[in-house]
C-alpha positions in Angstrom: -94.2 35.9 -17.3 -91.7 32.8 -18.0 -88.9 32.0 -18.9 -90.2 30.2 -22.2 -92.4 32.9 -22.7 -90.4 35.9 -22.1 -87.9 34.0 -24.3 -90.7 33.7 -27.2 -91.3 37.4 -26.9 -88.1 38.4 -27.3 -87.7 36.7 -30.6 -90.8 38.1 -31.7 -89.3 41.4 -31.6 -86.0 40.9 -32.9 -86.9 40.6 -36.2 -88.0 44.4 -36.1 -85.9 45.6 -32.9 -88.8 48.6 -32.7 -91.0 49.1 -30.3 -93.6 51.9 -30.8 -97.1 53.1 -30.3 -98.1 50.6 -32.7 -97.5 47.0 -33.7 -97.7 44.0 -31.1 -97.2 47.1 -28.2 -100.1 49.0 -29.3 -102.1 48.6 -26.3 -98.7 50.0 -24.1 -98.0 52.6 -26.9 -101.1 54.3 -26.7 -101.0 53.7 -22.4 -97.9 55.7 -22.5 -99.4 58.3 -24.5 -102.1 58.8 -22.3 -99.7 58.7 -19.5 -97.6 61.5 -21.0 -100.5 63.8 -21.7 -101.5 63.5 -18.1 -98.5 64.0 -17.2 -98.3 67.5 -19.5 -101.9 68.3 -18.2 -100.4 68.1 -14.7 -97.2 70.4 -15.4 -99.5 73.1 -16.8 -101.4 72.6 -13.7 -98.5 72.8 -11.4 -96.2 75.0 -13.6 -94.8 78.5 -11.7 -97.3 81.3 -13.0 -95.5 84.3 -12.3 -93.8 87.4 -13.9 -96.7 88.2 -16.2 -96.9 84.3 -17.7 -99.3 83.4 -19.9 -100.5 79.5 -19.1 -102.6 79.5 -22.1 -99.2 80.0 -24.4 -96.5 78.3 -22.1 -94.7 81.8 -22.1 -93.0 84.0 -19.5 -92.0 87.5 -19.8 -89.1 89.0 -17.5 -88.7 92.7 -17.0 -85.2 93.9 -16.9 -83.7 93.6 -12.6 -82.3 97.0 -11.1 -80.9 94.5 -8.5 -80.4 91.1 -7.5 -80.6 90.9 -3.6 -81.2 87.5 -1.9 -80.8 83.7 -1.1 -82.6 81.8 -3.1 -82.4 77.7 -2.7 -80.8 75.5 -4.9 -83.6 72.2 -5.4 -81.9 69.1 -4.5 -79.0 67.9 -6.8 -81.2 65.8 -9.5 -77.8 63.9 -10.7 -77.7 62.3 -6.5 -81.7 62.2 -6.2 -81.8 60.0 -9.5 -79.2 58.0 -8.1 -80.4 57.8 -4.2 -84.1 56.5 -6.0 -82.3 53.7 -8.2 -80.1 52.2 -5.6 -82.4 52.3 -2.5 -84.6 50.3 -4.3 -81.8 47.3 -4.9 -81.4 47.8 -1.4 -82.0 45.5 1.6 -84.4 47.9 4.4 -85.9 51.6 4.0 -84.2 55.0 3.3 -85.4 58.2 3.5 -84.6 60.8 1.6 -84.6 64.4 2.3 -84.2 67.4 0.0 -85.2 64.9 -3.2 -85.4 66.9 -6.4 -89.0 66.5 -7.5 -88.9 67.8 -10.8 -90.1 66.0 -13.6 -87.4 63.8 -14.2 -87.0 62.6 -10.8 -90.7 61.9 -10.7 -90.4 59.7 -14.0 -87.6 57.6 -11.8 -90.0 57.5 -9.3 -92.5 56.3 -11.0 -90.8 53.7 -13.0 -89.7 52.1 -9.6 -93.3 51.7 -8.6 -94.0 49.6 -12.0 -91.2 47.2 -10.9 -92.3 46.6 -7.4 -91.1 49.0 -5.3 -92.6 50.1 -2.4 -92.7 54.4 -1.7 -94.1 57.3 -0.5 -93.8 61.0 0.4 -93.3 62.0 3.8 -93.0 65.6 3.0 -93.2 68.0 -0.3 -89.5 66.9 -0.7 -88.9 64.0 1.2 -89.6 60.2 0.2 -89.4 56.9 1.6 -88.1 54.1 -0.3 -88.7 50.4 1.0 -85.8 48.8 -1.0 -86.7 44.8 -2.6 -82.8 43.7 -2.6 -80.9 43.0 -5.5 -83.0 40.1 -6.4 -86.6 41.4 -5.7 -87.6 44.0 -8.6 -90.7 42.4 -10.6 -91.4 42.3 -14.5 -93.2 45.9 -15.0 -97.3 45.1 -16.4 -96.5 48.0 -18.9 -93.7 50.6 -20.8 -91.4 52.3 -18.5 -92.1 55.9 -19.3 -89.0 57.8 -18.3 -90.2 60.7 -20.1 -87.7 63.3 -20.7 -85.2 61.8 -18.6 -81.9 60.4 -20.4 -80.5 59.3 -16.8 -83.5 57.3 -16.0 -83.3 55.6 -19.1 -79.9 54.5 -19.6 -79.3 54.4 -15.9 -82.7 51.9 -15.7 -81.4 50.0 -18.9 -78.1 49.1 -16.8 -80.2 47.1 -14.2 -82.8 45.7 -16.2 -80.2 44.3 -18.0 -80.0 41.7 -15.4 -83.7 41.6 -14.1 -85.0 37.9 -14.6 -88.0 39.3 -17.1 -89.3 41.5 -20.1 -88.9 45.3 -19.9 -89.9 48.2 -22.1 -88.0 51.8 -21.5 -89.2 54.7 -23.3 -90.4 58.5 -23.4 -91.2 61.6 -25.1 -90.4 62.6 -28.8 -87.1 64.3 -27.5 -85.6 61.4 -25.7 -86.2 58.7 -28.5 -84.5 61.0 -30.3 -81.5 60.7 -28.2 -78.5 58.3 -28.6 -79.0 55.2 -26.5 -76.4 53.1 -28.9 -73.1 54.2 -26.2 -75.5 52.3 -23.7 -76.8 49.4 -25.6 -73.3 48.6 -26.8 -71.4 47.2 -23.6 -74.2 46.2 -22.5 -74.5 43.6 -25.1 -70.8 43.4 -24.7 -71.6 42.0 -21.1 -74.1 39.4 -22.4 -77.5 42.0 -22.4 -80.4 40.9 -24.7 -81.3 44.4 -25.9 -82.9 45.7 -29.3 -83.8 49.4 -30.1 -84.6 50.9 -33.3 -82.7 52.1 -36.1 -80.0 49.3 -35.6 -79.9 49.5 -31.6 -79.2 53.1 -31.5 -82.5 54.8 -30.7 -85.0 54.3 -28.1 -87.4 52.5 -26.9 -85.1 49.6 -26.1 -86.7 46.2 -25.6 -84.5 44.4 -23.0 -84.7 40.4 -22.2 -83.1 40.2 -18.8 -80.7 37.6 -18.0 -77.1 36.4 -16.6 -74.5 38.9 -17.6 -70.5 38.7 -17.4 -68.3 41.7 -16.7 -65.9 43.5 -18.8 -63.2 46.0 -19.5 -64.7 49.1 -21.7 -63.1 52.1 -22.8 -65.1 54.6 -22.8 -64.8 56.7 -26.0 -66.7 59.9 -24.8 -67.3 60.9 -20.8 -70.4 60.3 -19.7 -71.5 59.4 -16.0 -75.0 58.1 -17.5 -73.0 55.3 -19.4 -70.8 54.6 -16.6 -73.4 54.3 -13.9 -75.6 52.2 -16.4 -72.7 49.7 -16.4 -71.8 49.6 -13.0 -75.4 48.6 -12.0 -75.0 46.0 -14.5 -71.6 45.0 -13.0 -73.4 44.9 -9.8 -75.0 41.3 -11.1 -72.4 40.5 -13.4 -69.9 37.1 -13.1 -66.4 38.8 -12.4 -65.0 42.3 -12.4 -67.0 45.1 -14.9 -64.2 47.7 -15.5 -65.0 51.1 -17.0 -62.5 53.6 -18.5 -63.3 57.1 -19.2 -61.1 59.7 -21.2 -62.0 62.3 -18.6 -63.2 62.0 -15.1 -67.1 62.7 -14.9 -69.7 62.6 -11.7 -69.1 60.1 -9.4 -72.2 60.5 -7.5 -72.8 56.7 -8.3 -69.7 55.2 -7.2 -69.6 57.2 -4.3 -73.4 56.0 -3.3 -72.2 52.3 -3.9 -69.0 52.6 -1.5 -71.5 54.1 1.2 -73.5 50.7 0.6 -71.3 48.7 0.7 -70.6 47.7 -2.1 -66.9 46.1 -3.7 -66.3 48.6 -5.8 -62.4 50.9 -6.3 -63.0 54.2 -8.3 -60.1 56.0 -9.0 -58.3 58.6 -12.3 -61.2 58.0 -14.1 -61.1 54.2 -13.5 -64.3 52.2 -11.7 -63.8 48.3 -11.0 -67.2 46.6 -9.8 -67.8 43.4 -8.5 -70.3 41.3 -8.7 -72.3 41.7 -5.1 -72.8 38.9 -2.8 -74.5 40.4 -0.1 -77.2 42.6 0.1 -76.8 46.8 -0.4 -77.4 48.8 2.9 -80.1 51.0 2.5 -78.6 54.8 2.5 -80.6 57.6 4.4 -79.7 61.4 3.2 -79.7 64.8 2.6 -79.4 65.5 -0.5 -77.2 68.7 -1.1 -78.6 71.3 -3.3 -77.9 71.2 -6.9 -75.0 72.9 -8.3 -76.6 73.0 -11.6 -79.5 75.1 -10.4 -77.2 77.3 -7.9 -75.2 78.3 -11.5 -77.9 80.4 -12.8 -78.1 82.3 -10.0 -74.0 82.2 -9.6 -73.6 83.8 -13.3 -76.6 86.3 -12.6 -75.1 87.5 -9.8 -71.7 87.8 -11.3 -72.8 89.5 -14.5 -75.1 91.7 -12.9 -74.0 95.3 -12.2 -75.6 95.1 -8.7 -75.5 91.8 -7.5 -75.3 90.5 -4.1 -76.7 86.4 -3.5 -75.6 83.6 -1.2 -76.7 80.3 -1.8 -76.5 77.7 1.1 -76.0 73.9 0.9 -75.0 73.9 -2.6 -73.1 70.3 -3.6 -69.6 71.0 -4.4 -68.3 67.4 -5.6 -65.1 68.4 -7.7 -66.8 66.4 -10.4 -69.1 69.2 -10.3 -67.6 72.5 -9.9 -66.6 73.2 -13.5 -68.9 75.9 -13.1 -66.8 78.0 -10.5 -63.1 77.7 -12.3 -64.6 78.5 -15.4 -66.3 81.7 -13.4 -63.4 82.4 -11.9 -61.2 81.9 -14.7 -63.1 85.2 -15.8 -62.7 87.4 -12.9 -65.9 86.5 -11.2 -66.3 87.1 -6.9 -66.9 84.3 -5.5 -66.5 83.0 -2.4 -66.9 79.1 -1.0 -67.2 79.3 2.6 -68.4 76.3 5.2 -67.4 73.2 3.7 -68.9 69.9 5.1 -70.1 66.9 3.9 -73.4 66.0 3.7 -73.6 62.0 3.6 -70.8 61.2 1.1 -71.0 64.4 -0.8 -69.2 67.5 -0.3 -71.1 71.1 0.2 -70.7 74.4 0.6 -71.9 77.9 1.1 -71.3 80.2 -2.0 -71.0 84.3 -2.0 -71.3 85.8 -5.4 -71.2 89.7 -5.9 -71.2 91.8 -9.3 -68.0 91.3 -11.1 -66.2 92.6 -14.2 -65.4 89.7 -16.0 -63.4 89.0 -19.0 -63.2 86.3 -21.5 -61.4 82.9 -21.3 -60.9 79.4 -23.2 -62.6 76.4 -21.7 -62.4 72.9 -22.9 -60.5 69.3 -22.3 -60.8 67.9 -19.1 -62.9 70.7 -17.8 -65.9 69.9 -20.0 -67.4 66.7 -18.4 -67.1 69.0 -15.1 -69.3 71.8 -16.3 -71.5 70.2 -19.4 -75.2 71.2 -18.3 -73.8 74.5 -17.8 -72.0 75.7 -20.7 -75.3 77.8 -21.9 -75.2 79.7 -19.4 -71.1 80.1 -19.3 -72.3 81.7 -23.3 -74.2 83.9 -21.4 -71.6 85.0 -18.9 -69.5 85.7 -21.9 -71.6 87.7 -23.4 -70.6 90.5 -20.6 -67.3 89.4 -20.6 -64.8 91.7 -22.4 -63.2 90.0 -24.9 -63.9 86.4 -26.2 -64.6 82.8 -24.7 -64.0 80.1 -26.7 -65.7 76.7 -25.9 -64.3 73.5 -27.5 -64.7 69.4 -27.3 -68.3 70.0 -26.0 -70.1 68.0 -29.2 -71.7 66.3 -26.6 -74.2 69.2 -26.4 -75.1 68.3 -29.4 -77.3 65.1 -28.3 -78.8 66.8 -25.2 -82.7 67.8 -24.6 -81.9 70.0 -27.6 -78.7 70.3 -29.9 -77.6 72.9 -27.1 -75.3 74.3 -29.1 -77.4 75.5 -31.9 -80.4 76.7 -30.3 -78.0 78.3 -27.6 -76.5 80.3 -30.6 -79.9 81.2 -31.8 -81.6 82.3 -28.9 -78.6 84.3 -28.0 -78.2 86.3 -31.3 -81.8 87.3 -31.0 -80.8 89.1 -27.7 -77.9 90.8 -29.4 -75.0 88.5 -28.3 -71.8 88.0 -30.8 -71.6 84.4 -30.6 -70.7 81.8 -33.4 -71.6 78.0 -33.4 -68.3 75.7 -33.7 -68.4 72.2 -34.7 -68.0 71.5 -30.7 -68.7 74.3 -29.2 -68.6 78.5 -29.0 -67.3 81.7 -29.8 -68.5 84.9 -27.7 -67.0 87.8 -28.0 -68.5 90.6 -25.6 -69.6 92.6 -23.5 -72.8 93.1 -25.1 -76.3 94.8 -23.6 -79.0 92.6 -24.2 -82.1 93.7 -26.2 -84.6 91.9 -24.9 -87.6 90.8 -27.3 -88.9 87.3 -27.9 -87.0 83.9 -27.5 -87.7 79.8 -27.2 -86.4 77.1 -24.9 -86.8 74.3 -27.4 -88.5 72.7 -24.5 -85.1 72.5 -22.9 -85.2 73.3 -19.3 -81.9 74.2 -19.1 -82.3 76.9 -22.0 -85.5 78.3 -20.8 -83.5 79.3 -17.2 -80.4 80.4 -19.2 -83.1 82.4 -20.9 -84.7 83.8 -17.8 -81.4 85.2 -16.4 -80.3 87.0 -19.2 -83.9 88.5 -19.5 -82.6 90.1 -15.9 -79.6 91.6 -17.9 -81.2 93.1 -20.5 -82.5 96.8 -21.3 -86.3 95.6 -22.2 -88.6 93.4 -21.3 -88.0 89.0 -22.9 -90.5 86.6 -23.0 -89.7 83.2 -23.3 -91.5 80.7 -25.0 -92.4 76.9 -23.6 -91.2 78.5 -20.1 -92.8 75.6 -18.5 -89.7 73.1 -19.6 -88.4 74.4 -16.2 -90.6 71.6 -14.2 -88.3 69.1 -15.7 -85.3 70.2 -12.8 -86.4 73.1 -10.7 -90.1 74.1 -10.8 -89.9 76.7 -8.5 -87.4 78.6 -11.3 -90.1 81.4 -12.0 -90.6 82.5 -8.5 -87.6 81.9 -7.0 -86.4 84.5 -10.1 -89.1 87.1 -9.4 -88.2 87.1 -5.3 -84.3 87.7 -6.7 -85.0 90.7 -9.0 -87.6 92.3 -6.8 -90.8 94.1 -7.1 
């Protein structure tokens, strides 16, 4: 497409700022729905049938562990997969990239690459090939972006389309247009972005006119390493310095990635300075470590569990990450970190965990960016714990797959747990012995494996409902669960 036309475009929309399965993008609208029921055909296809689940219903039911003996691996980290996909395809040459979490998500990445021009292919079940286009090579996408479910492909993706030379279209399921994309769309206007979204540029899909962008300085008002990365791949194009500020330090998967590519970027406090890149990115062959996210639900089941004995090998332990062992700790948990090495320019580990007698704790502040996706299942953990936990400033639960902190507090109380919702967090006071009976992920994958593991805890049989949101980040949950408890 032109410039002119790609100009005339734009204005057409901004009178509406809304794209959706209808209007002058009906023909992509109802593409992307058949896309997305493929793609739900497919994960019913491919989703883990095991422990007496029903495909039919989406529903798993657990039976109560005696023990919990083994080593079960974590999937790659989906946080450095996301990122290892985005920037090898800026990049000048090939990388391969081994131990790539092929969840749902990731594939949506994936897959969005391919519709602007670039070049890959699997080389094993969990290894791909990306042939990177340079900075300058990505093409205008024939139709909608679908990212899905995935928040960190979109905003992540809407940071370098920003400055792609065309016409592109993000959007995805009913749960992630439901999603705040304003915290994105904001600086990036602020930098010069031509980007409209619905319900006055907060919501998704956002329609983004590509062009020449300049950098700034932005305060971040809430930690979040999907904003920040969505602005440094902007700053990567952008005149002068793009300087981001956050009130806590989150991930730095991105800014470590760039450094290893060479690019002129300082990241340090909670403080990222990018400059615009005037050579090419070298392409970045890795392992990727396994993710600490996934390792958690087996770290908490081993620790809550009264016999418990699991190692998990390879596990990423970035100290942007491990939020999830102090706060385990914190409560008396055994654990032990053993083997330390790096794998490319990330740290990892081998972890011990054994049955613990835990007690409650207060979490919040600075910890909270460092253990976000896994405050459900710290609720859990606290639910054995003698005592209370209280979690505060985690509203940003709030706006994730599901408003975590409610349906957290639901699910829970039907098992029995004393738990009360805050305005930014929990209250738990324990121990408590599960019930078992009937819950629901909300088709949140992270709920649906909080879910599974505290069906291992308690005194009858659970069965979870929409079980199959587990594809989205480890799809091999089910199974890897049932090889834990036993027989």
């Amino acid at each position: 497409m032109s410039r002119t036309s790609r100009n005339r475009l734009c204005r057409s929309l901004r009178g509406a700022a809304v794209l959706s399965a209808g209007g002058a993008f009906r023909a992509w609208g109802l593409a992307l729905n058949r896309n997305q029921t493929a793609a739900r055909r497919t994960v019913a296809r491919a989703a883990p049938l095991r422990i007496a689940t029903r495909a039919d219903l989406m529903e798993t039911s657990v039976q109560p562990a005696r023990a919990l003996r083994g080593s079960p691996t974590a999937p790659g980290d989906k946080s450095i997969s996301h990122r290892a996909a985005i920037l090898s395809s800026i990049a000048e040459g090939t990388a391969v990239i081994e131990n790539f979490q092929n969840g749902a998500d990731c594939r949506a990445t994936l897959s969005c690459l391919r519709l602007l021009g670039v070049p890959w292919r699997w080389l094993e079940a969990d290894t791909v090939e990306i042939s990177g286009v340079g900075l300058a090579g990505l093409s205008e996408p024939p139709n909608v972006l679908d990212c899905r479910n995935s928040g960190t492909t979109m905003r992540m993706l809407a940071g370098l389309l920003a400055a792609q030379p065309f016409l592109s279209v993000l959007s995805g399921d009913a749960s992630l247009r439901s999603r705040p994309m304003g915290r994105v769309i904001e600086p990036l206007r602020r930098m010069g972005a031509d980007i409209r979204a619905r319900d006055h540029n907060s919501l998704a899909p956002p329609v983004i006119c590509g062009g020449s962008l300049v950098g700034i300085e932005y305060d971040m008002p809430v930690a979040s390493a999907q904003v920040k990365s969505s602005l440094l791949l902007a700053g990567l194009y952008a005149r002068g310095e793009t300087t981001v500020r956050e009130p806590s330090p989150s991930r730095d998967h991105t800014e470590l990635m760039l450094q290893a590519m060479g690019a002129d970027i300082t990241s340090t406090n909670g403080v990222a300075t990018i400059r615009r890149q005037q050579r090419g990115l070298k392409p970045l062959s890795l392992r990727v470590p396994g993710d600490i996210s996934a390792a958690a639900f087996w770290l908490v089941a081993g620790a809550a569990h009264p016999e418990a004995q699991i190692t998990l090998s390879s596990v990423g332990v970035n100290p942007r990450r491990t939020g999830i062992l102090d706060a385990l700790r914190a409560m008396g948990a055994d654990i032990d970190i053993r083997n330390e090495r790096l794998s490319g320019p990330e740290p990892v580990a081998d972890i011990d965990v054994h049955s613990s007698t835990l007690t409650g704790t207060r979490i919040g502040g600075d910890m909270i960016p460092r253990l976000i996706d896994e405050i459900p299942l710290i609720a859990l953990a606290a639910s054995q714990a003698h005592g209370e936990t209280v979690i505060q400033d985690a509203a940003e639960l709030r706006v994730k797959e599901s408003d975590r902190i409610r349906t957290t507090v639901r699910e829970l109380r039907r098992l029995g747990v004393d738990i009360t919702e805050l305005p930014d967090g929990l209250s738990i006071k324990g121990p408590t012995r599960l019930r078992g009976g009937r819950v629901s992920s909300h088709g949140d994958h992270r709920l649906a494996m909080m879910l599974g593991v505290a069906a291992l805890l308690a005194r009858e049989s659970t069965t979870i409902s929409n079980s199959q949101a587990v594809s989205v980040s480890y799809p091999r949950f089910w199974e890897d669960l049932k090889a834990l408890s036993g027989p």
